[in-house]
C-alpha positions in Angstrom: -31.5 -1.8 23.5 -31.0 0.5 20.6 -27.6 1.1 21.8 -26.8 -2.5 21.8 -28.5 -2.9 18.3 -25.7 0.2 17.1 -23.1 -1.5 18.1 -23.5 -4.8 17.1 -24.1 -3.6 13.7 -21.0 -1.3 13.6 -19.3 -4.3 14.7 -20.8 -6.4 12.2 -20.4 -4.5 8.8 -16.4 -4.7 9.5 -16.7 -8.1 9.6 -19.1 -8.5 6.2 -16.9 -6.4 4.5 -14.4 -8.3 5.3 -15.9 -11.2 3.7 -17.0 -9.5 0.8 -13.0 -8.7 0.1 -12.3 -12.0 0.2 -14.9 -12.8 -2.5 -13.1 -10.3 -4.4 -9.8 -11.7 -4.1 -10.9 -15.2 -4.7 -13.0 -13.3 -8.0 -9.1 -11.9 -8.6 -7.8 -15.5 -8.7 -10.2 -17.0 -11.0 -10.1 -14.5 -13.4 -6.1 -14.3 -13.6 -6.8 -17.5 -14.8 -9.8 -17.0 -17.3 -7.7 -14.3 -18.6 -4.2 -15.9 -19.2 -6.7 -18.0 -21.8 -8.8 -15.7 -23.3 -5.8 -13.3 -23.7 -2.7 -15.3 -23.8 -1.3 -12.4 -26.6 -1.4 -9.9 -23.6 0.8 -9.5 -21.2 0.7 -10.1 -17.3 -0.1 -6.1 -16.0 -2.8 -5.7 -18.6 -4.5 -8.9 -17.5 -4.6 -8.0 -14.1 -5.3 -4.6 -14.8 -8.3 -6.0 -16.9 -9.3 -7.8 -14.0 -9.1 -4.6 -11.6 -11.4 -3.5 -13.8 -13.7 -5.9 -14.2 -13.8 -6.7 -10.5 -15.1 -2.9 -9.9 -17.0 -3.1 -12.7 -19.5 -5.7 -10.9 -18.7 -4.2 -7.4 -20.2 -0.9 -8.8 -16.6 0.7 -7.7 -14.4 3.2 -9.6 -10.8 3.4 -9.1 -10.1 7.2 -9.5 -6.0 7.0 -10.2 -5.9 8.1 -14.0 -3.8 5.4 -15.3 -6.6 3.1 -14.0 -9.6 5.2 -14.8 -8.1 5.7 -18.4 -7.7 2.0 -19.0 -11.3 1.5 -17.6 -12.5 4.0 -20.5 -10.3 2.6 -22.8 -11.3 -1.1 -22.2 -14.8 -0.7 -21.2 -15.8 -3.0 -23.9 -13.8 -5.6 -23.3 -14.7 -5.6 -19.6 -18.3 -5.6 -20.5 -17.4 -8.7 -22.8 -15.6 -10.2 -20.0 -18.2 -10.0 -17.3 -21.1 -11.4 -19.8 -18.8 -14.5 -20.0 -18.2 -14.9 -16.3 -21.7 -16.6 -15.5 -20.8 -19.3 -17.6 -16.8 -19.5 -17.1 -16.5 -18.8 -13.6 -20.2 -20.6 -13.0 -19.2 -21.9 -9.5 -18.3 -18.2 -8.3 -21.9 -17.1 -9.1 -23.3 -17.9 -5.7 -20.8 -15.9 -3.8 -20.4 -13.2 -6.0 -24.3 -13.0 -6.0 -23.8 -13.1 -2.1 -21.2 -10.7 -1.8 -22.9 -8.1 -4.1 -26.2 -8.2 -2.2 -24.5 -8.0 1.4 -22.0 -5.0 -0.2 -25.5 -3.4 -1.2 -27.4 -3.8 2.5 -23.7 -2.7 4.7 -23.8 -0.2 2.0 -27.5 0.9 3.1 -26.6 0.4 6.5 -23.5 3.6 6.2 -26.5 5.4 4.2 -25.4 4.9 0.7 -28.0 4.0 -1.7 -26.7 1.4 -4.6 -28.8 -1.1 -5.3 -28.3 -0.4 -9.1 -25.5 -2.6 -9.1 -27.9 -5.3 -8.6 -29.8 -4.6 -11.8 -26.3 -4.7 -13.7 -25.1 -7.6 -12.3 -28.8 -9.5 -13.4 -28.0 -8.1 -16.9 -24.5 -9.6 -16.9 -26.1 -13.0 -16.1 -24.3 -13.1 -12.8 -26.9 -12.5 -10.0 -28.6 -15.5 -9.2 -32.0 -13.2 -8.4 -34.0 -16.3 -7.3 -30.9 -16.8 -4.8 -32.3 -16.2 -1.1 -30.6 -13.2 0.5 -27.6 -14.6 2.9 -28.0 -14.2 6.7 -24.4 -12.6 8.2 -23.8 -16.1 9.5 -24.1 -17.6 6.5 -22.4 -15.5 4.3 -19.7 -15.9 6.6 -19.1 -19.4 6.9 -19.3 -19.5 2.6 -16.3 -17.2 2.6 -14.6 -19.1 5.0 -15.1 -22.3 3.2 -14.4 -20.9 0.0 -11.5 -19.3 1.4 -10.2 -22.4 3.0 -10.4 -24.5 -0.1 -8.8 -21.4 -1.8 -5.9 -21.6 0.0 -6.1 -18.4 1.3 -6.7 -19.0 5.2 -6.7 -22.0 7.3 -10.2 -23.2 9.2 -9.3 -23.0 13.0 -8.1 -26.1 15.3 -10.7 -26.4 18.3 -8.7 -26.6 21.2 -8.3 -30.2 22.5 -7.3 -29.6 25.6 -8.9 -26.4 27.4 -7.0 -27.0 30.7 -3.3 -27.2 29.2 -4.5 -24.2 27.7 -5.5 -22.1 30.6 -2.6 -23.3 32.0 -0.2 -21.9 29.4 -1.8 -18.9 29.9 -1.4 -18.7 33.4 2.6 -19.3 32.9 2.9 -16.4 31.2 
């Protein structure tokens, strides 16, 4: 049983991580567009640079390229600015950020790495919903998807109407 247990959890993290870079990338989109307002004077690679930042900023991650980690330093105001703002400008991303952080934190725990302080910072950015109950794999899941889907960014699946002409497509070939 314990073997079963190992590998349906090494099978499992792939797939929440997964997820959780999708939250990411939808986080990306959004605030491309939060940006463009607050920082119309700037141009586009700062902006998304900004974002970068900001993104691993909440996701407790550090990019370790120089040009990255200097901007980082150099901007670390202005991303702390940006992600106090981000619970009331990007309010609808708050339950799948808050999502995405916490199941980031337990795959995290899973691999043995403790980082649950990322929580606390996201609270004191306003962005974890703390009273938020903590997402079963399934459920996270099917958020993503949704919120991918009405992103733009994949396409929910057609069930198969006809399972016979199916099988027997497969069989022709």
């Amino acid at each position: 049983m314990e073997e079963q247990k190992t590998t349906d959890d090494s099978k499992l993290i792939p797939v929440l991580r997964e997820g959780i870079e999708c939250v990411k990338m939808i986080f990306f989109r959004n605030l491309q567009t939060m940006l463009a307002a607050k920082f119309p004077g700037r141009d586009k690679m700062y902006r998304n640079k900004l974002a970068g930042a900001v993104i691993n900023r909440y996701f407790g991650m550090f990019n370790p390229d120089p040009a990255f980690a200097d901007f980082a330093r150099q901007e670390e105001a202005v991303i702390d600015e940006v992600l106090l703002t981000v619970a009331s400008e990007l309010a609808a991303l708050r339950i799948p950020l808050t999502d995405a952080l916490r199941t980031m934190v337990i795959c995290d725990h899973q691999e043995g790495v403790e980082n649950s302080a990322v929580l606390a910072r996201a609270k004191e950015y306003g962005i974890l919903l703390a009273d938020r109950d903590l997402p079963m794999p399934n459920r996270f899941i099917e958020l993503v998807r949704r919120l991918s889907s009405a992103k733009g960014m994949v396409t929910e699946p057609v069930p198969d109407t006809d399972p016979q002409q199916h099988k027997q497509e497969a069989a022709a070939k």
